[in-house]
C-alpha positions as CSV (number, residue, x, y, z in Angstrom):
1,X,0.0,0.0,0.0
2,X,0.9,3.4,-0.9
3,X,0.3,6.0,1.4
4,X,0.3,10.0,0.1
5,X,0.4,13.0,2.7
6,X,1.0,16.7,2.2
7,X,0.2,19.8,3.8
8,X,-2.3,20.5,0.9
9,X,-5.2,18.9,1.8
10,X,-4.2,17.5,5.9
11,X,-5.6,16.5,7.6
12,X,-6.8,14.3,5.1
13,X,-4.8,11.2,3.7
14,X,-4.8,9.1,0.3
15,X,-4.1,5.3,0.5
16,X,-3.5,3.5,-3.0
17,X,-4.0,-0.3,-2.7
18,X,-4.2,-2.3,-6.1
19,X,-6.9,-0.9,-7.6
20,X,-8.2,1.5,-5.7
21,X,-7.6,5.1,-3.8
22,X,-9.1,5.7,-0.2
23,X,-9.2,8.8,1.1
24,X,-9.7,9.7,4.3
25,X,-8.3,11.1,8.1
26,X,-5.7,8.8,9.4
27,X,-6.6,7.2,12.9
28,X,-5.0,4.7,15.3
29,X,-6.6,2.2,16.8
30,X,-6.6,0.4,20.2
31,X,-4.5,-2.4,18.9
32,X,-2.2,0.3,17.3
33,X,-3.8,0.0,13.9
34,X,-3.9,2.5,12.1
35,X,-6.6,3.2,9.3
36,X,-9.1,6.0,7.6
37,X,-11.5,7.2,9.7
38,X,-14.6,7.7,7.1
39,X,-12.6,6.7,3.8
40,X,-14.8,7.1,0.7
41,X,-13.2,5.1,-2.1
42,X,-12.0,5.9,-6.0
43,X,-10.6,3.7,-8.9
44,X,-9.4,7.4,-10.9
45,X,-6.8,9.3,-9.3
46,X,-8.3,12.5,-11.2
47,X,-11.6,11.5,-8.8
48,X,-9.7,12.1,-5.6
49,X,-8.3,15.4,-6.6
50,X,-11.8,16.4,-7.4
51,X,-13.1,15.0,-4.1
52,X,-10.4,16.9,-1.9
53,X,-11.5,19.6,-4.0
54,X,-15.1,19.5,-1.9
55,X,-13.1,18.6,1.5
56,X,-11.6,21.6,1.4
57,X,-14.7,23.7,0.8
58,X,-16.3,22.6,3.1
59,X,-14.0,24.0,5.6
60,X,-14.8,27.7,4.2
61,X,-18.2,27.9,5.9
62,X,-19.9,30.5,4.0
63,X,-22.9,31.7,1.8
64,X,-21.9,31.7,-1.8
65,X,-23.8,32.8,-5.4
66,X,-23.3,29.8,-7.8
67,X,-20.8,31.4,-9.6
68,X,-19.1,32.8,-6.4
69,X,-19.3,28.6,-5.7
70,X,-18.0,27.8,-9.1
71,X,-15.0,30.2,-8.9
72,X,-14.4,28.8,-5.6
73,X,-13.9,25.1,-6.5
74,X,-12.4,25.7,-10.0
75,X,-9.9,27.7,-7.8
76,X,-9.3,25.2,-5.2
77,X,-8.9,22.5,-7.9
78,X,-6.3,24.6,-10.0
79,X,-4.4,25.1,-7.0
80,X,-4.4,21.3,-5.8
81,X,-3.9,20.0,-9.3
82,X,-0.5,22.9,-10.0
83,X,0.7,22.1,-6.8
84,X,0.8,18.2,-7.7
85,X,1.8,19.3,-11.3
86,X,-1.0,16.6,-12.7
C-alpha cells in the first residue's frame, strides 16, 4: 500500500491499494492500527483530486452565489492540481 500525505489537503490522507484510492483522516486504533477514519473510495486518481476539492470547501463555511461557488472550486482544484503538477 501506498500512502500520500501533504500539507495540501491535511488533515486528510490518500491510501493506493491495487486498484483503488481511499481517502480519508488517518486514525490509530486500540490495537495500534492504524486506518481512515470515514474513507470514501475511488478507482481514478483525477476522482480524488476532485473529491479533496469539496473537502476543502467545506472547511470555508460560508454563503456563496453559484458562480461565487464555481469560482471557488475551480480555484481550489487549480491550486491542488498545479501544486501536484498533474
Amino acid at each position: 500500500m501506498i500512502k500520500i500525505k501533504d500539507k495540501l489537503f491535511e488533515p486528510y490522507e490518500i491510501w493506493q491499494e491495487e486498484n483503488q484510492f481511499s481517502v480519508g483522516i488517518p486514525k490509530v486504533d486500540k490495537k495500534d492500527n492504524e486506518f481512515l477514519y470515514q474513507p470514501s473510495y475511488f478507482t481514478k486518481f483525477e476522482n480524488v483530486i476532485l473529491h479533496l476539492t469539496k473537502l476543502k470547501m467545506l472547511k470555508t463555511e460560508s454563503v456563496y452565489t453559484l458562480k461565487e461557488y464555481i469560482d471557488l472550486y475551480n480555484n481550489i482544484k487549480e491550486e491542488l492540481i498545479t501544486k501536484i503538477k498533474l
